[in-house]
N, C-alpha and C positions, 0 to 999 in steps of 0.2 A: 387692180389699177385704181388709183385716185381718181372719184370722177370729179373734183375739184376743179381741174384743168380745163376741162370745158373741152378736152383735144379728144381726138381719136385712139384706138389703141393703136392702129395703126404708126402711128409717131411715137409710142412707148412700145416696143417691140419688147426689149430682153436688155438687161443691163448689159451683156455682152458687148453691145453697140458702144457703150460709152466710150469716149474718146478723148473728153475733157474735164476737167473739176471747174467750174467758177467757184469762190471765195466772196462773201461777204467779209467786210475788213471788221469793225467793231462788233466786240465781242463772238467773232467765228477767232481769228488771229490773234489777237490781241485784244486788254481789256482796256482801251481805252474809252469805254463809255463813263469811267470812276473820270475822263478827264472830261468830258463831256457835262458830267454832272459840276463839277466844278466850276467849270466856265460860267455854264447857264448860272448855275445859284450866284456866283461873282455878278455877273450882271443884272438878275433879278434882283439882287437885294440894292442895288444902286437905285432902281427904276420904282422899287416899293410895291414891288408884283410879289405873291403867293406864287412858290415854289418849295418842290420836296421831293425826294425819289418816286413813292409812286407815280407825281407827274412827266418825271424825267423819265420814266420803264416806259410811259407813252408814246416817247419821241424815238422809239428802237426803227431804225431804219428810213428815218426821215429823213429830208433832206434840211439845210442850217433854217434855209427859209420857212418850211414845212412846220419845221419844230418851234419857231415865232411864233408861229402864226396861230400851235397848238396852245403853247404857252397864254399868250394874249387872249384868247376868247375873245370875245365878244367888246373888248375894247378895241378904241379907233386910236390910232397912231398915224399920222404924215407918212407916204414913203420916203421923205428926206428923213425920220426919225428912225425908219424902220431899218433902212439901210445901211446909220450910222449906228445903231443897233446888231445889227449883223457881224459890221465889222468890230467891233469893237469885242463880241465873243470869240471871232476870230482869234483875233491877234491872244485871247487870254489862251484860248486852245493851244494856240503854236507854241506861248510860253511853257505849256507843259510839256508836249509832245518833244520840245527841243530837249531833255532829259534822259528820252527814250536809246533804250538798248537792246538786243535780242534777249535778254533776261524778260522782258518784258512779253516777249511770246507764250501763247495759253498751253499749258501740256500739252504734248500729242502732236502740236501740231509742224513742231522740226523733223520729227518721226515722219509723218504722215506725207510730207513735202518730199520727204528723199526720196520715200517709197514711191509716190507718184512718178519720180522722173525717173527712176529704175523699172518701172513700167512702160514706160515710155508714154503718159499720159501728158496731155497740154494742159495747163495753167494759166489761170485767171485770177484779176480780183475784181470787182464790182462792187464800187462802195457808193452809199449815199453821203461820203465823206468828201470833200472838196480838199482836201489835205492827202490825201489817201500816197501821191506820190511823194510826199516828205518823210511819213511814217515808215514807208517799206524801207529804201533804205538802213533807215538806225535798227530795224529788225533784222536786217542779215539776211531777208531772204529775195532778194533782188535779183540773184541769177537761176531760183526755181520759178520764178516765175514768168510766165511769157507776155501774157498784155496785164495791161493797169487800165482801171479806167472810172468812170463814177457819175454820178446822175445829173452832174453838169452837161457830160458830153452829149447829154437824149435831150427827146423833148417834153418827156415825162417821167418824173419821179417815180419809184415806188408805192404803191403795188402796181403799177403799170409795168408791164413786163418788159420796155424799150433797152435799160440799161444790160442786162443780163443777154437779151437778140442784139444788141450790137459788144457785146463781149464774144459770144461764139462766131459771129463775123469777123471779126478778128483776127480768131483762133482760126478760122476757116473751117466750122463743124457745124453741123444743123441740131438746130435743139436738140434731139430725144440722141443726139450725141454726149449730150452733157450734163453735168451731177450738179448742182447750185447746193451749196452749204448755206442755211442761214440762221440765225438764232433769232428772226422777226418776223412776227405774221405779215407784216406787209410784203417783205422780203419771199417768204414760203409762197403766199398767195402770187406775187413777179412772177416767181419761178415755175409756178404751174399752169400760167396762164400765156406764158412762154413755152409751151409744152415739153420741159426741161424735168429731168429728176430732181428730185429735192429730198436732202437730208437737212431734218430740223434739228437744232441745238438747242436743250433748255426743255423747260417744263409742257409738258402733251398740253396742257391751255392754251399754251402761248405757240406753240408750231405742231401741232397734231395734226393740221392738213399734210404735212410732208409723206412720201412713201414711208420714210424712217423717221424718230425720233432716237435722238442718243443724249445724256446729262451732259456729255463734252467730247472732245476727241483726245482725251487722255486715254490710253494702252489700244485705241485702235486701228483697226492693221487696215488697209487698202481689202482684203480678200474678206475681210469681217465685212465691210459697207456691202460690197456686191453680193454677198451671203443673204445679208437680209434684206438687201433690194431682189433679190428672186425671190424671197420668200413673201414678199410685199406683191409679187406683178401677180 
């Protein structure tokens, strides 16, 4: 067992127990962190701030504000600048996202959705995206999923484990009920400090606290994760 979590084993008993998936929405679903990056550089390069991907792989699991405020360093901004700032990435996001198709869904993860609900598993999303409910839709997958929700709704952002414990409230399951997918350290770190499973997406630097790490959920099955989450307890 990860002692990352800080929990008992007690509350990670056996995968057995699981009884729901929560979803990170950027880049677990879908890859709109490519529009995410766009945004941000659109409006950094107006404001004449230093911006590039490696500082945008920074802001994985941030929330809009968060990711400001990462961006900005140690420069001082008005909150009246910061907020017309905010919105103003906003609205460049939405211009993208309004584009979006289920084509736009990451391999695996159409697979991975049917098979969960032919399990009869519950469904989450949990995004540090404030948009999170305009995206699902144009993805198509609105009817496997059961709650939506995102780091608006808490009172703390990620890595704070708030968004992910009021998702399985929701669902009506108690954390070591449930599997948190993330592709973010901050995200992986939520989720273990939620005393929640956690399958990481992406490179063992960037989510190796999870029970699991997988490069994506392209060809994997539902009985493959529980496989190597017993192999992990």
């Amino acid at each position: 067992m990860n002692p990352a979590s800080g929990m008992e084993t007690t509350q990670q008993k056996t995968p057995h127990e699981i009884l729901g998936v929560i979803f990170d929405m950027d880049g677990v679903l879908t890859d709109t962190i490519e529009f995410h990056y766009q945004s941000w550089e659109k409006l950094t390069l107006e404001m004449g701030i230093p911006f590039n991907r490696e500082v945008n792989d920074t802001l994985r699991g941030l929330s809009r504000r968060d990711s400001l405020m990462q961006i900005l360093g140690d420069r001082y901004l008005p909150e009246a600048k910061i907020a017309e700032m905010l919105e103003r990435k906003n609205r460049y996001y939405l211009d993208f996202i309004a584009e979006m198709t289920p084509a736009h869904l990451l391999p695996g993860v159409d697979d991975l959705l049917n098979e969960l609900r032919s399990a009869g598993m519950k469904t989450a999303i949990a995004s540090a995206s404030q948009n999170v409910r305009a995206v699902i839709p144009r993805l198509g997958i609105a009817d496997r999923i059961d709650v939506v929700t995102n780091v608006y709704k808490v009172k703390r952002s990620k890595p704070a484990p708030d968004v992910f414990l009021h998702a399985a409230e929701q669902l009506g399951l108690s954390p070591n009920q449930c599997l948190v997918v993330e592709d973010a350290e901050a995200g992986v770190e939520a989720a273990l400090a939620a005393g929640m499973w956690a399958l990481g997406l992406g490179p063992v630097e960037r989510v190796g606290a999870a029970h699991i790490v997988l490069p994506s959920l392209q060809g994997v099955k539902w009985e493959d994760i529980l496989g190597k989450l017993h192999t992990a307890v």
